[in-house]
N, CA, C and O of each residue as an XYZ file, in Angstrom:
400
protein
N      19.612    107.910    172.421
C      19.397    109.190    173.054
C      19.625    110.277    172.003
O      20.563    110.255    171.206
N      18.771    111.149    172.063
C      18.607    112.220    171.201
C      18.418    114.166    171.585
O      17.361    114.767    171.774
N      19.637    114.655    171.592
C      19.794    115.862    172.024
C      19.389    116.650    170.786
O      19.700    116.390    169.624
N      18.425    117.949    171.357
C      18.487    119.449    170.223
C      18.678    120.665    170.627
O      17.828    121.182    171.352
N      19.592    121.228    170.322
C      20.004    122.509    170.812
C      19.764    123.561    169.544
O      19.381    123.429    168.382
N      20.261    124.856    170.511
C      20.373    126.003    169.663
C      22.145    125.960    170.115
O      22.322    125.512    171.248
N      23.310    126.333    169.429
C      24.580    127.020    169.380
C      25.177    127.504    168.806
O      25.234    127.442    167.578
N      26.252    128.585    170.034
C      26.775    129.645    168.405
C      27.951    128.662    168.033
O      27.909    127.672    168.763
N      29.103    128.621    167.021
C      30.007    127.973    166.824
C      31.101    128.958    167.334
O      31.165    130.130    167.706
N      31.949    127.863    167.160
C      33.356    129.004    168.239
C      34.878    128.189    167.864
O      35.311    127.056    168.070
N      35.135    128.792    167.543
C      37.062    128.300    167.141
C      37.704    127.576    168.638
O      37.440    127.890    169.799
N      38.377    126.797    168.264
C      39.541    125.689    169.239
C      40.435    127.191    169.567
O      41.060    127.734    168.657
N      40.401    127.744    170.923
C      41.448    128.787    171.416
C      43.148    127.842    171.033
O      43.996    128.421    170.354
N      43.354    126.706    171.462
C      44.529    125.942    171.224
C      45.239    126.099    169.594
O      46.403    125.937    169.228
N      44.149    126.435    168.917
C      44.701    125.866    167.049
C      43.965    127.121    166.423
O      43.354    126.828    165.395
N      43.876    128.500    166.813
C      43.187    129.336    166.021
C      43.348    129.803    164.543
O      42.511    130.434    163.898
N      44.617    129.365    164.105
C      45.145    129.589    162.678
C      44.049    128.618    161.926
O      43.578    128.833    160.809
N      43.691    127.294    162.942
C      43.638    125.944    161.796
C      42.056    125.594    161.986
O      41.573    124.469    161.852
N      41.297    126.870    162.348
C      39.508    127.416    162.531
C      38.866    125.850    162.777
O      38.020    125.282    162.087
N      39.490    125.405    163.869
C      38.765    124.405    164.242
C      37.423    124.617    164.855
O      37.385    125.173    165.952
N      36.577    124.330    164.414
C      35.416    124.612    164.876
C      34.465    123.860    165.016
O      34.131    122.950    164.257
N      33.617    124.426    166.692
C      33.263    123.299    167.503
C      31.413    124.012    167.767
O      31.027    125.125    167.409
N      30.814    123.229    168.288
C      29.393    123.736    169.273
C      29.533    123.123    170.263
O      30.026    121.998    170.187
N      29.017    123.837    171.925
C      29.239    122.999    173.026
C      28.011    122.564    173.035
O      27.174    123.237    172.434
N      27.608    121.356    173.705
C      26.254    121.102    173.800
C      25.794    121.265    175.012
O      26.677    121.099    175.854
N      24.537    121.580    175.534
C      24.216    121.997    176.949
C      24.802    121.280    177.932
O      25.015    120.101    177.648
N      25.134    121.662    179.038
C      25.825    121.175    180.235
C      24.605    119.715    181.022
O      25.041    118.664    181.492
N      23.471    120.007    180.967
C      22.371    119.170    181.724
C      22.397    118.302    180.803
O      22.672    117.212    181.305
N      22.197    118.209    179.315
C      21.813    116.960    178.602
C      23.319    116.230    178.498
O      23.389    115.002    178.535
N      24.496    117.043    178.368
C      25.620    116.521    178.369
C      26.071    115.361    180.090
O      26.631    114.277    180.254
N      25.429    116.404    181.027
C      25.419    115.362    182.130
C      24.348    113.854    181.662
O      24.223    112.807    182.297
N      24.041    114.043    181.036
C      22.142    112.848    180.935
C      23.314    111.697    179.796
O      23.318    110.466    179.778
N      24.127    112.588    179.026
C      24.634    111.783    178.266
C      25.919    110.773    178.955
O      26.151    109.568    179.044
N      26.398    111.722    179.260
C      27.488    110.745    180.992
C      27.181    110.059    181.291
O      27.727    108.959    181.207
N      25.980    110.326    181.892
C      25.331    109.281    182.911
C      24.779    107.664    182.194
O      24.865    106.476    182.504
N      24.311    108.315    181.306
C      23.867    107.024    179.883
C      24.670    105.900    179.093
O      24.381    104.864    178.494
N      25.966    106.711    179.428
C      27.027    105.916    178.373
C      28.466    105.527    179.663
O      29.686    105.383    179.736
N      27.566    105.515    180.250
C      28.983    105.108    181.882
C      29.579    103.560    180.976
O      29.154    102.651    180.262
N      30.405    103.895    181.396
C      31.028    102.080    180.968
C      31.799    102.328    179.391
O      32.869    101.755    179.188
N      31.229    103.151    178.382
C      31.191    103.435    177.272
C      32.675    103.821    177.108
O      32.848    104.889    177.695
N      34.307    103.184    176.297
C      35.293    103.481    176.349
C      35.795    103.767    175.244
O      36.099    102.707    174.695
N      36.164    105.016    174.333
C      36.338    105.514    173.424
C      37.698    106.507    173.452
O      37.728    107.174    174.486
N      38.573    106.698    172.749
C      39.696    107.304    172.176
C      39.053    108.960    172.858
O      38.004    109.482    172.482
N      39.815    109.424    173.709
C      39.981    110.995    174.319
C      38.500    110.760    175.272
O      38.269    111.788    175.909
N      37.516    109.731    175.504
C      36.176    109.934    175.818
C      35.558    110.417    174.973
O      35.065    111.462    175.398
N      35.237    110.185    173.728
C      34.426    110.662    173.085
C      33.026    109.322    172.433
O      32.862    108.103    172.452
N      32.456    110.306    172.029
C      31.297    109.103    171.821
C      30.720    109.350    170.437
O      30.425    110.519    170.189
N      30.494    108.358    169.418
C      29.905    108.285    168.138
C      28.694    108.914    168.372
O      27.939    108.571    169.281
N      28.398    110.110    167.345
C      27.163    110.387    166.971
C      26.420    110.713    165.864
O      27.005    111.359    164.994
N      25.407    110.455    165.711
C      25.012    110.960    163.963
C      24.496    112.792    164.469
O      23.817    113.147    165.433
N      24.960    113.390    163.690
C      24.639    114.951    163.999
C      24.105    115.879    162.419
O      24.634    116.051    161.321
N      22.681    116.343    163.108
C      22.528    117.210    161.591
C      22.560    118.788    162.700
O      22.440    119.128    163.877
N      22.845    119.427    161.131
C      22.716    120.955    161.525
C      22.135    121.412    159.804
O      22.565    121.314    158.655
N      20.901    121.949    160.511
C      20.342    122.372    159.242
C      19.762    121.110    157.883
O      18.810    120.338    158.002
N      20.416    121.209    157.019
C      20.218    119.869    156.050
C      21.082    118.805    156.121
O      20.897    117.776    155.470
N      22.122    118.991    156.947
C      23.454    118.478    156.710
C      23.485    117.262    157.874
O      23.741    117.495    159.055
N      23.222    116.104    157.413
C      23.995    114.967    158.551
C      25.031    114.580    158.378
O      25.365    114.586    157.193
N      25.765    114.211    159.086
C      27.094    113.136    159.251
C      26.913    112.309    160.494
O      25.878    112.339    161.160
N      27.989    111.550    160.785
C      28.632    110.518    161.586
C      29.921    111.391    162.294
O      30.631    112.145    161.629
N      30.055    111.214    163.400
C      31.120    111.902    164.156
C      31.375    111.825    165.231
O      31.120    110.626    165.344
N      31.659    112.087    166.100
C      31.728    112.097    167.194
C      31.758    113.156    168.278
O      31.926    114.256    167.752
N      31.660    113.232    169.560
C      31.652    114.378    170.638
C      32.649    114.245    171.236
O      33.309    113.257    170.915
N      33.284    115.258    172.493
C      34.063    114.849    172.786
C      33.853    115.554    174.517
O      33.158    116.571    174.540
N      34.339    115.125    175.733
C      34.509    116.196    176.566
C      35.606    117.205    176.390
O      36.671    117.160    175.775
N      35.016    118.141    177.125
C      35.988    119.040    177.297
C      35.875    120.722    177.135
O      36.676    121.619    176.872
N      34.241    120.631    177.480
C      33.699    122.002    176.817
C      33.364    122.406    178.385
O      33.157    121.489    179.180
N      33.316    123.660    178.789
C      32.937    124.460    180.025
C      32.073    123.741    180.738
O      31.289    122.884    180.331
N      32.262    124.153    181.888
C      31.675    123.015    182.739
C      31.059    121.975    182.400
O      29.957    121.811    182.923
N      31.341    121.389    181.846
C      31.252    119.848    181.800
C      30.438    119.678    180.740
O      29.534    118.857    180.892
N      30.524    120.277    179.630
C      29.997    119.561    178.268
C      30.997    118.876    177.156
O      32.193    118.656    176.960
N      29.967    118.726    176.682
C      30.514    117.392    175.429
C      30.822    118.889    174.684
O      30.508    119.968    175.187
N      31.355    118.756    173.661
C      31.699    119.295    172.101
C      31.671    118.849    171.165
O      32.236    117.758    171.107
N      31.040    119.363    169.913
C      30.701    118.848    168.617
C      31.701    119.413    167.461
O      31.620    120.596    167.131
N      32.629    118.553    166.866
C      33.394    119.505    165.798
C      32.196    119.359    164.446
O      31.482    118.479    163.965
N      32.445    120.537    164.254
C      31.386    121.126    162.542
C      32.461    121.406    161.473
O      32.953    122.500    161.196
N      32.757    120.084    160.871
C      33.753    120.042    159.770
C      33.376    121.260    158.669
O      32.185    121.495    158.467
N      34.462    122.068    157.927
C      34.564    122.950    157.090
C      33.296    122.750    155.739
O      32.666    123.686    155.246
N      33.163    121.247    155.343
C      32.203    120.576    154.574
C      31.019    121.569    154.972
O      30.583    122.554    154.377
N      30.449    120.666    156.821
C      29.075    121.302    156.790
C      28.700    122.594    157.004
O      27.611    123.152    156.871
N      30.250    123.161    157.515
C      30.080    124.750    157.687
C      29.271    125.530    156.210
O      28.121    125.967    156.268
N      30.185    125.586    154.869
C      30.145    125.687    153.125
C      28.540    125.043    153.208
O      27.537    125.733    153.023
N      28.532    124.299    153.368
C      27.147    123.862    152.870
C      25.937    124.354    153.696
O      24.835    124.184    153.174
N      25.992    125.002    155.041
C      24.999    125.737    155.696
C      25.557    126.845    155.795
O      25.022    127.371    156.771
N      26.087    127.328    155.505
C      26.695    128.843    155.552
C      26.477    129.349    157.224
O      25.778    130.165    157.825
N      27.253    128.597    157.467
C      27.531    129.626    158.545
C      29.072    129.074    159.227
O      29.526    127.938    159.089
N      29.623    130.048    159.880
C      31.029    130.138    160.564
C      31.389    130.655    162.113
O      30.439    131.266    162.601
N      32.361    130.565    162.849
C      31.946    130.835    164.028
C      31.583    132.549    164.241
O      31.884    133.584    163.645
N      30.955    132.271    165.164
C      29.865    133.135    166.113
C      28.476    132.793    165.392
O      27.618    133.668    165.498
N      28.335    132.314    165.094
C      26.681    132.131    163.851
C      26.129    131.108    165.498
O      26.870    130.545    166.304
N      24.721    131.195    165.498
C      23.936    130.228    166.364
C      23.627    129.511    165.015
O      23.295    130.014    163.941
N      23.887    127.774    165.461
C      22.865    126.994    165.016
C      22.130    125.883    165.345
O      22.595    125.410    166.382
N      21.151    125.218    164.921
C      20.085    124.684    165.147
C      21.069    123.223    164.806
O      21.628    122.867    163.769
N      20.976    122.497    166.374
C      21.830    121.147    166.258
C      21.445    120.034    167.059
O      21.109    120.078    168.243
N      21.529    118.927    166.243
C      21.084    117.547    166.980
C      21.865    116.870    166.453
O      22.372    116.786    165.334
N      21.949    116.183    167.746
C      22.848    114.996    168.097
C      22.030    113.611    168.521
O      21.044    113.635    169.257
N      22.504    112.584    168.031
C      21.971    111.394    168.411
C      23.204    110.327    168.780
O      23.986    109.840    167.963
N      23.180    110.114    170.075
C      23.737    108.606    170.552
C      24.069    107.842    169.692
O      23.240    107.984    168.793
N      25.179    106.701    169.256
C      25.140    105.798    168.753
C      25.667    104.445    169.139
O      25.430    103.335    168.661
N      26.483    104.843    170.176
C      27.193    103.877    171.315
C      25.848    103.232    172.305
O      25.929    102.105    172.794
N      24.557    104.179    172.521
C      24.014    103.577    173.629
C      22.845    102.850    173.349
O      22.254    102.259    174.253
């Protein structure tokens, strides 16, 4: 399964000193992803994904816990430096399944 969004990035309110920074992913594909990976048992609920933003892929994971009921994507400091952008910036993000 393969999600593409537009998002702005946004700091962890819990850890704001330590600019954890996340994208939520839409609430409907995040339900499609629930629904897909039922059974699927991972550390906090989170689920392996390969994610690019811009040029930049990695391996990572999602997690719940974003406003009404989305997943969240952390955007390590790496791919932030290397696409220049930081929170409040929108960016162009896909996510791909790797559990399903």
């Amino acid at each position: 399964m393969r999600v593409e969004f537009e998002a702005k990035l946004w700091i962890w309110d819990a850890r704001p000193g330590e600019n954890w920074t996340f994208v939520s992913l839409p609430v409907e594909e995040s339900d499609l992803i629930r629904d897909a990976t039922e059974g699927v048992r991972r550390g906090f609920g989170s689920l392996r994904v390969r994610a690019t933003v811009g040029g930049s892929t990695w391996t990572t994971s999602i997690f719940p816990g974003g406003g009404e009921g989305a997943y969240i994507l952390p955007i390590k400091r790496q791919i932030r430096t290397a696409e220049s952008i930081e929170a409040g910036d929108p960016a162009a993000v896909t996510v791909e399944l790797l559990d399903v």
